[in-house]
CHARMM-style PDB file with segment names, atoms N, HN, CA, C and O in Angstrom:
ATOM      1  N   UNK     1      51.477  32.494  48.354  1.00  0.00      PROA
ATOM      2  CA  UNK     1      51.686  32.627  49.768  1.00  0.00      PROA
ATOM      3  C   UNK     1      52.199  31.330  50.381  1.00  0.00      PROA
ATOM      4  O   UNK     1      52.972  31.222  51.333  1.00  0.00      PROA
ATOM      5  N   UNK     2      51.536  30.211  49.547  1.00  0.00      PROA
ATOM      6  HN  UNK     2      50.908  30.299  48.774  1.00  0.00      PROA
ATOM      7  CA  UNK     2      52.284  29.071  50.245  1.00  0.00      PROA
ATOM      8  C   UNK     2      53.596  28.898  50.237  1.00  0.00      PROA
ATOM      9  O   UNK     2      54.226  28.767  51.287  1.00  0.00      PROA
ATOM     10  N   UNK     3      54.256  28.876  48.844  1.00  0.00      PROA
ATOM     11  HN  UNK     3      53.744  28.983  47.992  1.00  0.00      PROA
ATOM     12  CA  UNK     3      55.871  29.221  48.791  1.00  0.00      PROA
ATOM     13  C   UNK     3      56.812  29.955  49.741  1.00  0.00      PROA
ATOM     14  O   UNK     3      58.012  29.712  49.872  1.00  0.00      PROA
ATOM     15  N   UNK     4      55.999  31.029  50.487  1.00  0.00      PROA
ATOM     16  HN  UNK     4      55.025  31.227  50.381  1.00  0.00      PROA
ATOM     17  CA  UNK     4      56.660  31.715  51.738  1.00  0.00      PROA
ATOM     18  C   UNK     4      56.468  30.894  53.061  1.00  0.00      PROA
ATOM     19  O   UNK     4      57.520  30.743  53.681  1.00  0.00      PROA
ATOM     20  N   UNK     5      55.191  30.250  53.710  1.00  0.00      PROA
ATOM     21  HN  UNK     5      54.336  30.373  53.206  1.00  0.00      PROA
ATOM     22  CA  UNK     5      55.497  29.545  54.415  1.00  0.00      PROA
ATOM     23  C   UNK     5      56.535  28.523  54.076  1.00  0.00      PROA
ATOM     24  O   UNK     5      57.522  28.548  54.811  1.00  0.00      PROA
ATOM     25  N   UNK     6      56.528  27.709  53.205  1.00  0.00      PROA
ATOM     26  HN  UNK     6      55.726  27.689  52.607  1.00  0.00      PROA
ATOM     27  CA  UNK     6      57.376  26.609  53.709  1.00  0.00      PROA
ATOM     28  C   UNK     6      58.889  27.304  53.327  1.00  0.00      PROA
ATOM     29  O   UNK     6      59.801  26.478  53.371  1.00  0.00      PROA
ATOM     30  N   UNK     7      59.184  28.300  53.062  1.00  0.00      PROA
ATOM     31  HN  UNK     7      58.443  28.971  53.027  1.00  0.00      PROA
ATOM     32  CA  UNK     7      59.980  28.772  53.368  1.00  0.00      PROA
ATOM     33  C   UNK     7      61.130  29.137  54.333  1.00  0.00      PROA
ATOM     34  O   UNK     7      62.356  29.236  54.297  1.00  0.00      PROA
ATOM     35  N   UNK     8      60.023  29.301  55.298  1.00  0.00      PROA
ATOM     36  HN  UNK     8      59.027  29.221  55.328  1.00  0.00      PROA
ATOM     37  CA  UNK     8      59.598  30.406  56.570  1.00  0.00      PROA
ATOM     38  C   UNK     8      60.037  28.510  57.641  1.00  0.00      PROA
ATOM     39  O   UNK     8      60.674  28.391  58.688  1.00  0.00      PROA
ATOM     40  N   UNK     9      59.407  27.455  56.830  1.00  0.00      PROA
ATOM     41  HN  UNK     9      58.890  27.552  55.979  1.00  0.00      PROA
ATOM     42  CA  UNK     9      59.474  26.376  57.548  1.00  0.00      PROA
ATOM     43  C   UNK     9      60.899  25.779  57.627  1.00  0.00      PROA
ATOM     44  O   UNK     9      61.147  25.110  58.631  1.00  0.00      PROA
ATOM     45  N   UNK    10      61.875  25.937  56.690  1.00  0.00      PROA
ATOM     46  HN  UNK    10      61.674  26.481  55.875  1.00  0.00      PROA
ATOM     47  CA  UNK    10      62.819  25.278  55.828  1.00  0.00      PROA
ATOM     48  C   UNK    10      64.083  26.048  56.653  1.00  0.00      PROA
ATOM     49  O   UNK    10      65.079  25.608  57.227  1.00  0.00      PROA
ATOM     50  N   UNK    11      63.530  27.470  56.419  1.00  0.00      PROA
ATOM     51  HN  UNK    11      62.721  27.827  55.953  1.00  0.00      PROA
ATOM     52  CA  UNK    11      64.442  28.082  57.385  1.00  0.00      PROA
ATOM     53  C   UNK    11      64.654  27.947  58.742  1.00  0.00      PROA
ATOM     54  O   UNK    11      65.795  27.776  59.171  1.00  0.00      PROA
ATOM     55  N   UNK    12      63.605  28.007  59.537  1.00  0.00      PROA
ATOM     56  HN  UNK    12      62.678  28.147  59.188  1.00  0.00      PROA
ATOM     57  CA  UNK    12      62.765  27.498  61.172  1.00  0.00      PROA
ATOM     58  C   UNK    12      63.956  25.812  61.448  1.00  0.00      PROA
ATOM     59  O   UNK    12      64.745  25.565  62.360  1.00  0.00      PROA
ATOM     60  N   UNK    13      63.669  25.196  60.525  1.00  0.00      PROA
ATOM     61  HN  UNK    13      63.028  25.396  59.784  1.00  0.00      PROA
ATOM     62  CA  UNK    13      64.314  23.496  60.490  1.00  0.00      PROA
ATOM     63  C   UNK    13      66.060  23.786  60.539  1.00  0.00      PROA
ATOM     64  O   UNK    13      66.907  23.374  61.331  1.00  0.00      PROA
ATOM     65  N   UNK    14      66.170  24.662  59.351  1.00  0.00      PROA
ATOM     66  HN  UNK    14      65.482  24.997  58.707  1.00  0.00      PROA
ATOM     67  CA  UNK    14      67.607  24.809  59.405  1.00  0.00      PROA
ATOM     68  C   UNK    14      68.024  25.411  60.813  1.00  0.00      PROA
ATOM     69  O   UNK    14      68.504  24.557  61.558  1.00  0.00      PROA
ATOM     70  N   UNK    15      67.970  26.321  61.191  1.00  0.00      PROA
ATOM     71  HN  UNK    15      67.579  27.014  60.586  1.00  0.00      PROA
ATOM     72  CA  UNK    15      68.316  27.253  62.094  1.00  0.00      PROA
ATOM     73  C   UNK    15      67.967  25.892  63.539  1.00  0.00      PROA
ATOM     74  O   UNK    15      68.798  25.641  64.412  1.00  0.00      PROA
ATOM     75  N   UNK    16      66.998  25.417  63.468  1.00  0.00      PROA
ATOM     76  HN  UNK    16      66.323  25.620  62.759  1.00  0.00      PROA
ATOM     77  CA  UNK    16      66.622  24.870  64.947  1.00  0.00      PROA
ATOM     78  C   UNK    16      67.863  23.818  64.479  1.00  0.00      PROA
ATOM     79  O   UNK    16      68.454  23.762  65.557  1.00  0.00      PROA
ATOM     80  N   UNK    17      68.695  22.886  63.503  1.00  0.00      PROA
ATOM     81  HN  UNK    17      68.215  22.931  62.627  1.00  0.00      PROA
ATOM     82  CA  UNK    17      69.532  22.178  63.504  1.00  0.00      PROA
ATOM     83  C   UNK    17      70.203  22.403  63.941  1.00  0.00      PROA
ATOM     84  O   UNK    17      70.533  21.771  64.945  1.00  0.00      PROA
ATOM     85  N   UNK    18      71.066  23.751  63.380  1.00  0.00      PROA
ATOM     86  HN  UNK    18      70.797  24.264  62.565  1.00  0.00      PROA
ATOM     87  CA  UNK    18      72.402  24.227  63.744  1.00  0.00      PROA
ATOM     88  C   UNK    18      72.505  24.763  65.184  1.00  0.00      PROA
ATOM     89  O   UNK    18      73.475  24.828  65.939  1.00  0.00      PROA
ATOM     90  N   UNK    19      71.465  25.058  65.312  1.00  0.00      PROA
ATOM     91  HN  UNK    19      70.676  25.005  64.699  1.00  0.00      PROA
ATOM     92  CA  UNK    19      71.207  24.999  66.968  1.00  0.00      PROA
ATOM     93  C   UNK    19      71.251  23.961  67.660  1.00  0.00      PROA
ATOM     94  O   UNK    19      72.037  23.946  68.607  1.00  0.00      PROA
ATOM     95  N   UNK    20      70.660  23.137  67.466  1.00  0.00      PROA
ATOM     96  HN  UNK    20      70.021  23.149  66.697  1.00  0.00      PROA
ATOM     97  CA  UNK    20      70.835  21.556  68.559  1.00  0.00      PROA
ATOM     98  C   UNK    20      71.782  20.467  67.928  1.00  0.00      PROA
ATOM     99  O   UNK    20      71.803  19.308  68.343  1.00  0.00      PROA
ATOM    100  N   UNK    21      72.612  20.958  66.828  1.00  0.00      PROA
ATOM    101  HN  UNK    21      72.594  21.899  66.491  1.00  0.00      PROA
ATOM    102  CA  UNK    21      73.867  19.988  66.665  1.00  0.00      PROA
ATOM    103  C   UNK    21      74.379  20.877  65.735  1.00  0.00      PROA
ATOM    104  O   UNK    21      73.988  20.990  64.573  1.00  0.00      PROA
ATOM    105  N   UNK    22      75.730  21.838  66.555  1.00  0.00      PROA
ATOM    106  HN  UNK    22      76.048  21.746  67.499  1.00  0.00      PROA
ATOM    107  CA  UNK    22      76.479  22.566  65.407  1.00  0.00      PROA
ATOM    108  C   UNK    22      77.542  21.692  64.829  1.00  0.00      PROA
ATOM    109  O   UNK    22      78.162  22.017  63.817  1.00  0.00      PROA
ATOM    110  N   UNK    23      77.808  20.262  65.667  1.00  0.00      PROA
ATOM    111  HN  UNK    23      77.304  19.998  66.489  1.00  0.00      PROA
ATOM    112  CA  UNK    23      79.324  19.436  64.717  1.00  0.00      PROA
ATOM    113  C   UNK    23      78.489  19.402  63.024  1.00  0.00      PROA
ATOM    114  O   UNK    23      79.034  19.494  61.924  1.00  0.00      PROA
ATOM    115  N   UNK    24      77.058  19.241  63.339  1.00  0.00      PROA
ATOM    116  HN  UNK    24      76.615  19.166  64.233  1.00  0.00      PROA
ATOM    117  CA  UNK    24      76.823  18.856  61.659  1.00  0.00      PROA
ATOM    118  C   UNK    24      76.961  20.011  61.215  1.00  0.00      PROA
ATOM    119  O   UNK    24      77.773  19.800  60.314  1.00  0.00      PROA
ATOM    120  N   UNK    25      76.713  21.294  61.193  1.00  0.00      PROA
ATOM    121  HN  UNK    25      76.054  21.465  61.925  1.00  0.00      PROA
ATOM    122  CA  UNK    25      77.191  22.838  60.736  1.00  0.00      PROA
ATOM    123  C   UNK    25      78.749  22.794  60.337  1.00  0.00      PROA
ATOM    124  O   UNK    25      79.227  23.264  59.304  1.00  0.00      PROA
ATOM    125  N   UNK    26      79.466  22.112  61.400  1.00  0.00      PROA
ATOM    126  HN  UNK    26      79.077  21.730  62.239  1.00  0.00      PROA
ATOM    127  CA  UNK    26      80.798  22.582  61.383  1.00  0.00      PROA
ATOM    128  C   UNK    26      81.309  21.597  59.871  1.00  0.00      PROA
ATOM    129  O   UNK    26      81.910  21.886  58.836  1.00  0.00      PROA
ATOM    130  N   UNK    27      80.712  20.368  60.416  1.00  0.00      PROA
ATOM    131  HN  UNK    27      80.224  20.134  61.256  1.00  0.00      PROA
ATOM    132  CA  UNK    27      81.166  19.322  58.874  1.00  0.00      PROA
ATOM    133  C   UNK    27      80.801  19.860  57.573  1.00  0.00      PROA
ATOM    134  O   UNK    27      81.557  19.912  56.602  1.00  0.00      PROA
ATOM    135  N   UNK    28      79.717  20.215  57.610  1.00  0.00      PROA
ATOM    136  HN  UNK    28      79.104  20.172  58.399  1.00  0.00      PROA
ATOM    137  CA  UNK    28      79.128  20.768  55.870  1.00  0.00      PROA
ATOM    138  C   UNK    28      79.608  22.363  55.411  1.00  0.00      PROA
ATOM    139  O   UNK    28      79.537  22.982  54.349  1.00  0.00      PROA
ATOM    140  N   UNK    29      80.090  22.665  56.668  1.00  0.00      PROA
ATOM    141  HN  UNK    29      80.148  22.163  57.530  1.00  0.00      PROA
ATOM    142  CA  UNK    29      81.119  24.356  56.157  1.00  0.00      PROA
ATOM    143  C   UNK    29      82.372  23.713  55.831  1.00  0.00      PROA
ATOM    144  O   UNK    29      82.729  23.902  54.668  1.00  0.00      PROA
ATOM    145  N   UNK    30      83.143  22.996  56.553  1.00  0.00      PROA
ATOM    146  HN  UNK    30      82.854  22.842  57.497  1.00  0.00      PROA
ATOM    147  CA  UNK    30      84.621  22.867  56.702  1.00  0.00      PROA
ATOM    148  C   UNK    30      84.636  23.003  54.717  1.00  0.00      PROA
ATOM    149  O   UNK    30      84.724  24.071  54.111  1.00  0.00      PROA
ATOM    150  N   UNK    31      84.548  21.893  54.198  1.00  0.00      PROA
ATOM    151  HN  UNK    31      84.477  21.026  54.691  1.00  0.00      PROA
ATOM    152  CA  UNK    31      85.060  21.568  52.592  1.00  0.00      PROA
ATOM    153  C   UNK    31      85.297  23.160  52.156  1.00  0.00      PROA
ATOM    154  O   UNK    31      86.424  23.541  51.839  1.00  0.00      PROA
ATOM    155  N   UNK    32      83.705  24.412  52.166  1.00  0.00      PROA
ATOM    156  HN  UNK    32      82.790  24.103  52.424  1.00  0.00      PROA
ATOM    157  CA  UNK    32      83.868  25.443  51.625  1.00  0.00      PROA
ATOM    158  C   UNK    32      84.967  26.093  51.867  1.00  0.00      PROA
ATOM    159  O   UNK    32      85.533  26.779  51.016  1.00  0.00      PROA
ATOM    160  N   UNK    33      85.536  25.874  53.535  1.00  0.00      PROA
ATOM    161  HN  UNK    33      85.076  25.317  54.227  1.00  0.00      PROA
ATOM    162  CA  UNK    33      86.209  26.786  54.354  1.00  0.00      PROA
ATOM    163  C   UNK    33      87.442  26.477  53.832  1.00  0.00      PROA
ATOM    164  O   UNK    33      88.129  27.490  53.705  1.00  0.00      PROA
ATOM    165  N   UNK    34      88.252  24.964  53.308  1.00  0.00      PROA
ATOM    166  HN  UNK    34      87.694  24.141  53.412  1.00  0.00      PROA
ATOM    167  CA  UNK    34      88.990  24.297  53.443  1.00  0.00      PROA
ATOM    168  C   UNK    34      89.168  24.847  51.683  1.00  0.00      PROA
ATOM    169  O   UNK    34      90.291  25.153  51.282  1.00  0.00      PROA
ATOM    170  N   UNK    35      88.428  24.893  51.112  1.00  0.00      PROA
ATOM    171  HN  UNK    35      87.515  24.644  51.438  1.00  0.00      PROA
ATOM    172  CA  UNK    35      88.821  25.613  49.528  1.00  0.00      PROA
ATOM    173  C   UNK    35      89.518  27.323  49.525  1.00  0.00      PROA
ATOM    174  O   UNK    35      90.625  27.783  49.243  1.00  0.00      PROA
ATOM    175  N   UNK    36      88.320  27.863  49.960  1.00  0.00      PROA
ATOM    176  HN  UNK    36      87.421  27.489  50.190  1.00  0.00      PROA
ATOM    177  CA  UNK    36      88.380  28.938  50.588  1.00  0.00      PROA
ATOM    178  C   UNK    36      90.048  29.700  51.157  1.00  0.00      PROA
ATOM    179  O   UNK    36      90.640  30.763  50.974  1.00  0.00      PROA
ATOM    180  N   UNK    37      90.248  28.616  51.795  1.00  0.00      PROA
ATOM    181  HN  UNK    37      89.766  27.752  51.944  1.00  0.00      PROA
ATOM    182  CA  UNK    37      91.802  28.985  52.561  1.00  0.00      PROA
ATOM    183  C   UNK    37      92.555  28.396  51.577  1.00  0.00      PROA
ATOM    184  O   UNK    37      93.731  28.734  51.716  1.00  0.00      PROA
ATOM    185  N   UNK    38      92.323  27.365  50.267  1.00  0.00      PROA
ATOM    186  HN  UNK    38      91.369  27.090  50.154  1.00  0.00      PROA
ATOM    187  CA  UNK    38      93.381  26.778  49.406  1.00  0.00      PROA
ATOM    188  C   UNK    38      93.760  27.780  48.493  1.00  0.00      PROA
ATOM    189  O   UNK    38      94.843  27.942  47.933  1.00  0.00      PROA
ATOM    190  N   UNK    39      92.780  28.389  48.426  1.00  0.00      PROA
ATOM    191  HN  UNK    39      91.899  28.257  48.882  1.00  0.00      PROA
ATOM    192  CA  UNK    39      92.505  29.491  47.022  1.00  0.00      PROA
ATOM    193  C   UNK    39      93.463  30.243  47.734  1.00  0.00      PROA
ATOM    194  O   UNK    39      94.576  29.985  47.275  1.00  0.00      PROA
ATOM    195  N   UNK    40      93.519  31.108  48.710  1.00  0.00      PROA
ATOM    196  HN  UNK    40      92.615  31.317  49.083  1.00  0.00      PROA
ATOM    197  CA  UNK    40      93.417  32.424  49.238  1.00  0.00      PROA
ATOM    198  C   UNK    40      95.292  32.227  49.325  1.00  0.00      PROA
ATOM    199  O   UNK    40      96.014  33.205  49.128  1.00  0.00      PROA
ATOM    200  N   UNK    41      95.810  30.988  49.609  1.00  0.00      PROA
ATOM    201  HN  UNK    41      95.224  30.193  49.768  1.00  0.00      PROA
ATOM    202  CA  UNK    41      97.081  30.658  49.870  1.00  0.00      PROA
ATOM    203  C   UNK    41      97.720  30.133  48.595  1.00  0.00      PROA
ATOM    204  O   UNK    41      98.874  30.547  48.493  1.00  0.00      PROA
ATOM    205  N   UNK    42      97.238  29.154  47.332  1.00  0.00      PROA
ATOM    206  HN  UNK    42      96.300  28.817  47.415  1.00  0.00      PROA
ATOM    207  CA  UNK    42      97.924  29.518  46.325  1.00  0.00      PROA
ATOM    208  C   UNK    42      97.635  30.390  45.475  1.00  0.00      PROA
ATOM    209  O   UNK    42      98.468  30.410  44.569  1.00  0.00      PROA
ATOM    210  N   UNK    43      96.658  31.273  45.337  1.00  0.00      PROA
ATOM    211  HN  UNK    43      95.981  31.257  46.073  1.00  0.00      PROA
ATOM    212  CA  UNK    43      96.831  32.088  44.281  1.00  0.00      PROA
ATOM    213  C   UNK    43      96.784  33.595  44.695  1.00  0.00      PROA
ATOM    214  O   UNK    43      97.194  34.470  43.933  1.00  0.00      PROA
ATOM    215  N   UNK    44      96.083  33.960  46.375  1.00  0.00      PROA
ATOM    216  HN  UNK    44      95.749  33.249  46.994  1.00  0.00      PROA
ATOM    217  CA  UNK    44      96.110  35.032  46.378  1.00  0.00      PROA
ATOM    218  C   UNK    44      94.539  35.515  47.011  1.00  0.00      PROA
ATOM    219  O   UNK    44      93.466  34.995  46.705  1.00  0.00      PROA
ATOM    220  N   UNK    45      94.734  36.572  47.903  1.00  0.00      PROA
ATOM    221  HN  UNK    45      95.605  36.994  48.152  1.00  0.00      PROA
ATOM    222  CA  UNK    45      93.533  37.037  48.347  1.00  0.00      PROA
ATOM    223  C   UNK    45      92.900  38.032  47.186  1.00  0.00      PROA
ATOM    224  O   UNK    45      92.127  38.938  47.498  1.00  0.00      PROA
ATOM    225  N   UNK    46      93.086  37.915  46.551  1.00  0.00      PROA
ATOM    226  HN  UNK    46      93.714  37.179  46.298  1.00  0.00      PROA
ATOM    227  CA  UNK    46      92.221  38.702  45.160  1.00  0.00      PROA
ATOM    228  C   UNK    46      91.200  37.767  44.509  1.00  0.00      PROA
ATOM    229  O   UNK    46      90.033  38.029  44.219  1.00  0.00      PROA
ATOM    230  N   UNK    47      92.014  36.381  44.301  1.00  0.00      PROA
ATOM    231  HN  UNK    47      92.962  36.168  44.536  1.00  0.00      PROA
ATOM    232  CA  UNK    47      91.188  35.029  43.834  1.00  0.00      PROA
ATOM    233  C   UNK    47      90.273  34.858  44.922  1.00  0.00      PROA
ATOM    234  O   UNK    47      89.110  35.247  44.810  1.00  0.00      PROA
ATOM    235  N   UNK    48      90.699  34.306  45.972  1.00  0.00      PROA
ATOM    236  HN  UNK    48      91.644  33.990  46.062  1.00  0.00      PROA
ATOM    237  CA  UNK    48      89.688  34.358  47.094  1.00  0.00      PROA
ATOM    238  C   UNK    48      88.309  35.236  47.043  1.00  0.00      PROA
ATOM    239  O   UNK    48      87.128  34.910  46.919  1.00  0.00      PROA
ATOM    240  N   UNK    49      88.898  36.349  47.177  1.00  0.00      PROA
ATOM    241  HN  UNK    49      89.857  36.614  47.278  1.00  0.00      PROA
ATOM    242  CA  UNK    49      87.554  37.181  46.806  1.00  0.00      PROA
ATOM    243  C   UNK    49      86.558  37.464  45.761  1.00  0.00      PROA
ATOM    244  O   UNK    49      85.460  38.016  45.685  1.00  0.00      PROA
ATOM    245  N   UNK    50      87.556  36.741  44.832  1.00  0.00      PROA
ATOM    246  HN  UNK    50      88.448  36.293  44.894  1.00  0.00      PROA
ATOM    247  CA  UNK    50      86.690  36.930  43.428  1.00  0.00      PROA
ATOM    248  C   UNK    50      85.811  35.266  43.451  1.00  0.00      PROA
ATOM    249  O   UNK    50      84.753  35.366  42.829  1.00  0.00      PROA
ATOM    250  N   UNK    51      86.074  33.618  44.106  1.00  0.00      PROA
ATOM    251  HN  UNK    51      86.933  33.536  44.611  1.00  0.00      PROA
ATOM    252  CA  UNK    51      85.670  33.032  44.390  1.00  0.00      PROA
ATOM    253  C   UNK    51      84.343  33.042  45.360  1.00  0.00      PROA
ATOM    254  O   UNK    51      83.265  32.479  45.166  1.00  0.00      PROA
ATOM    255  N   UNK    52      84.787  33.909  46.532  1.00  0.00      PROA
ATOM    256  HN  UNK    52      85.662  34.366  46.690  1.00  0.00      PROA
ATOM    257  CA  UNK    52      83.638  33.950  47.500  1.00  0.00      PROA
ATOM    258  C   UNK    52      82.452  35.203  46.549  1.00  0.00      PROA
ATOM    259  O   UNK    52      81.423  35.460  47.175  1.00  0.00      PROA
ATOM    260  N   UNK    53      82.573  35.749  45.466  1.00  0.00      PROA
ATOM    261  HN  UNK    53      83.408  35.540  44.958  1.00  0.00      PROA
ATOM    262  CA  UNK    53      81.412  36.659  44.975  1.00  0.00      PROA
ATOM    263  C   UNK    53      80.811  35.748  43.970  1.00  0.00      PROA
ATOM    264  O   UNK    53      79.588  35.826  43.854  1.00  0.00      PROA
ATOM    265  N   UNK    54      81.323  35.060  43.366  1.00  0.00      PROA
ATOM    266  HN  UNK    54      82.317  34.996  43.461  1.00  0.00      PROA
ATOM    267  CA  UNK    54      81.277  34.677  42.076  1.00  0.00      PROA
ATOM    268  C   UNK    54      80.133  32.881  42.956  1.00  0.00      PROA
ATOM    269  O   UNK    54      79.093  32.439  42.468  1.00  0.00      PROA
ATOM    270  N   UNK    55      80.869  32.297  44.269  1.00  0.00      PROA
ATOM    271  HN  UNK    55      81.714  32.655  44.666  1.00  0.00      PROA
ATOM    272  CA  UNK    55      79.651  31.776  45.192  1.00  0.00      PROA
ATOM    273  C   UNK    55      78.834  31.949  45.169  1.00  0.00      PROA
ATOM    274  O   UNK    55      77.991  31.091  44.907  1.00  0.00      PROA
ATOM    275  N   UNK    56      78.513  33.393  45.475  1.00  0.00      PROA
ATOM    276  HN  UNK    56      79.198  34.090  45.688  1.00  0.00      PROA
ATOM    277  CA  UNK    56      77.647  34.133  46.357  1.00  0.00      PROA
ATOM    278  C   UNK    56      76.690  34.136  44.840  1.00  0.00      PROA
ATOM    279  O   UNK    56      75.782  33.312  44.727  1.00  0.00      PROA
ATOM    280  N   UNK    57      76.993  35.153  43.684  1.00  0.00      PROA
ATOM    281  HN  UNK    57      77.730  35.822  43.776  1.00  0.00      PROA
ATOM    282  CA  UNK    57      75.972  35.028  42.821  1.00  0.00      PROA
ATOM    283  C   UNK    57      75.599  33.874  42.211  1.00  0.00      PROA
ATOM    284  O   UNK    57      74.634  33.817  41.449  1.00  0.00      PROA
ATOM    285  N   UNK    58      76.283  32.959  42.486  1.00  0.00      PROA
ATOM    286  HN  UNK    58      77.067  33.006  43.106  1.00  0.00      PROA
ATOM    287  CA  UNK    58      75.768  31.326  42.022  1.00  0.00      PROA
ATOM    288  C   UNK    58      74.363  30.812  43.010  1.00  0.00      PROA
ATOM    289  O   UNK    58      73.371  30.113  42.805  1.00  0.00      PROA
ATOM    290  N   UNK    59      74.794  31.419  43.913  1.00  0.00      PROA
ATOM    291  HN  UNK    59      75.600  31.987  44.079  1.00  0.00      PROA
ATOM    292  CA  UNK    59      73.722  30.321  45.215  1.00  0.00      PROA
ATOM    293  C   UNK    59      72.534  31.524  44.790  1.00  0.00      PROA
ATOM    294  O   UNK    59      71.485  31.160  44.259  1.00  0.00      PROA
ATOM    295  N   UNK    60      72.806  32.988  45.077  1.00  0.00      PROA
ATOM    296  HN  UNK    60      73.659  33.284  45.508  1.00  0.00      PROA
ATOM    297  CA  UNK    60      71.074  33.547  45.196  1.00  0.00      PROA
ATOM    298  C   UNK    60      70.646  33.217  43.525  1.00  0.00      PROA
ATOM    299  O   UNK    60      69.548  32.779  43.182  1.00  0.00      PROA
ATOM    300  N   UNK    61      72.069  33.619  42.368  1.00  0.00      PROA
ATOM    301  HN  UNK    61      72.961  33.975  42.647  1.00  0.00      PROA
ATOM    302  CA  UNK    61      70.802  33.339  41.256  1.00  0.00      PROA
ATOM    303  C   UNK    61      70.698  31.796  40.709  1.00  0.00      PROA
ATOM    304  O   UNK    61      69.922  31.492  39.803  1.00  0.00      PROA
ATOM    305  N   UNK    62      71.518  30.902  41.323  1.00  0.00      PROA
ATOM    306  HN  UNK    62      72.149  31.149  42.059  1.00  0.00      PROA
ATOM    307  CA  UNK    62      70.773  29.409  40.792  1.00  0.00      PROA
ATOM    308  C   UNK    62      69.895  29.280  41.784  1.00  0.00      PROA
ATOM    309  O   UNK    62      69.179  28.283  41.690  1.00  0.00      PROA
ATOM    310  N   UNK    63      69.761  29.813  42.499  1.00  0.00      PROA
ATOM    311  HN  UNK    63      70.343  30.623  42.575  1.00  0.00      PROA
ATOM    312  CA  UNK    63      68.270  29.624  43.626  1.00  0.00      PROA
ATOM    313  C   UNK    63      67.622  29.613  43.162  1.00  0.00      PROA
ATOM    314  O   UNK    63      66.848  28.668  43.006  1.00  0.00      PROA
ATOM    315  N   UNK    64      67.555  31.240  42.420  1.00  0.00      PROA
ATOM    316  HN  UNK    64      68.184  32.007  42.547  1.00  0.00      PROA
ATOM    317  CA  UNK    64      66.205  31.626  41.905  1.00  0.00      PROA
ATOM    318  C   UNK    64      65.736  30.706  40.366  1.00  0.00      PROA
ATOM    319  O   UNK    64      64.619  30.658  39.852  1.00  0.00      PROA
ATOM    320  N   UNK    65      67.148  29.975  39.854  1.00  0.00      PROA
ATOM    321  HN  UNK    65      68.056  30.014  40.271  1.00  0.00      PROA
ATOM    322  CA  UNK    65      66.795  29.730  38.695  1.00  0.00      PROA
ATOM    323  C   UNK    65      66.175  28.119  39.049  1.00  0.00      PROA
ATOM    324  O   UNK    65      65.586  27.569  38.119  1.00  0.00      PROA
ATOM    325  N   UNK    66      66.272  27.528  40.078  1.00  0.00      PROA
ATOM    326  HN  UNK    66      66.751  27.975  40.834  1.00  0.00      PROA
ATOM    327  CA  UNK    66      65.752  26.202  40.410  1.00  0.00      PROA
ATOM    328  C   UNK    66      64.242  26.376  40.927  1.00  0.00      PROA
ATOM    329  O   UNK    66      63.576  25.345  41.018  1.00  0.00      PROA
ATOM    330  N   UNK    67      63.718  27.462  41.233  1.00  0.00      PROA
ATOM    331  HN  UNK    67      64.259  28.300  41.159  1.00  0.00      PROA
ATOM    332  CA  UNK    67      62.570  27.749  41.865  1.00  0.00      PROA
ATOM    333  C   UNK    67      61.356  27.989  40.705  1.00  0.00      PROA
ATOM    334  OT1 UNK    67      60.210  28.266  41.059  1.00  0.00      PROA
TER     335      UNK     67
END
């Protein structure tokens, strides 16, 4: 149960950041955003999409695999 609070805390911290200073939000997205649009323009919105999934299962399952 403790693992869910500080969870619950981590999230609370994040969210109250990006709330009271989104330039730091905007700086730590841009790089993703800035690949994101490199991909999508030389190779193709197919790569793009296969980049933003292939993200996506990196972050929830190396999450889970760092936990």
């Amino acid at each position: 149960m403790m693992a869910k609070e500080i969870d619950r805390v981590r999230a609370r911290s994040a969210w109250a950041t990006v709330k009271e200073s989104p330039v730091i939000t905007v700086i730590a997205v841009t790089p993703i955003v800035v690949v994101f649009g490199l991909v999508w323009w030389l190779i193709g919105g197919w790569a793009a999409f296969l980049l933003l999934v292939l993200l996506g299962a990196g972050a929830v399952f190396g999450g889970k695999l760092l936990r």
